[in-house]
N, C-alpha and C positions, 0 to 999 in steps of 0.2 A: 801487646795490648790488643790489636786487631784481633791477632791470634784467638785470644780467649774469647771475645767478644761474637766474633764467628761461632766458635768452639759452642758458646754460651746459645747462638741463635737456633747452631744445626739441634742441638738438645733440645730445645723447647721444641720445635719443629717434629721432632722427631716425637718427642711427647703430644703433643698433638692427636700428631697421627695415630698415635696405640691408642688416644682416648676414641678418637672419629673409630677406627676399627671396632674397638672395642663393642661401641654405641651399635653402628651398625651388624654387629654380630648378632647381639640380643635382637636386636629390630628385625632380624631374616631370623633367628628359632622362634622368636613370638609368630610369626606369620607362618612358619611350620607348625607350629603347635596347632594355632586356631586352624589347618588347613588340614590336618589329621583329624581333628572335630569333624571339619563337615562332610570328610571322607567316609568317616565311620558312619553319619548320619545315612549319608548315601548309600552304603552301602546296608543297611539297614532297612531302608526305602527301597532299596532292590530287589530283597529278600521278600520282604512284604509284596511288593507289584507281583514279584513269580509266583508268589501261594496264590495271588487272587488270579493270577493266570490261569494256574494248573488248576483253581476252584472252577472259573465258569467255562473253562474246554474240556468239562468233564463229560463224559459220553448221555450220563445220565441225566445232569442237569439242561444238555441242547435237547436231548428229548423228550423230557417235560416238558419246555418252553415253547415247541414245535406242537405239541399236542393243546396247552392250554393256551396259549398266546394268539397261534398261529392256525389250532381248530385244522392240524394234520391231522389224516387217520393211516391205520395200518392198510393197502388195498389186499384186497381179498384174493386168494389163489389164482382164481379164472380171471382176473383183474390184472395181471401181470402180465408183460410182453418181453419175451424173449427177444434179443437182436442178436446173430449171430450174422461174423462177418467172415 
């Protein structure tokens, strides 16, 4: 009688636990899942930052901004100093 009673407790117990497991298995794929979302997000957002990177270090667009912004000019030939070391 002990026997089965034991027998009876280690089951349940043990069932239990495949349910607790269980639970938490889905509970860690649901937090991968959402966590491949925000990766994907990001890495999207990354893609995008480097175009607007490679947009304003473009050679053309610092030298527009240098001329109308900043009212550079080209200096003139005789305007130039050579340094030679």
């Amino acid at each position: 009688m002990i026997k089965r009673t034991l027998l009876v407790v280690v089951f349940l117990g043990t069932a239990v636990a495949v349910v607790y497991s269980q639970y938490q298995a889905r509970t860690l794929f649901i937090e991968i899942q959402q966590l491949k979302v925000s990766l994907d997000r990001y890495e999207t957002e990354w893609g995008q930052l480097q175009l607007e990177l490679m947009t304003l270090s473009e050679h053309s667009r610092i030298e527009d901004a240098a001329y109308s912004k900043l009212h550079f000019i080209t200096p003139k030939y005789n305007d130039i100093i050579y340094i030679k070391q």
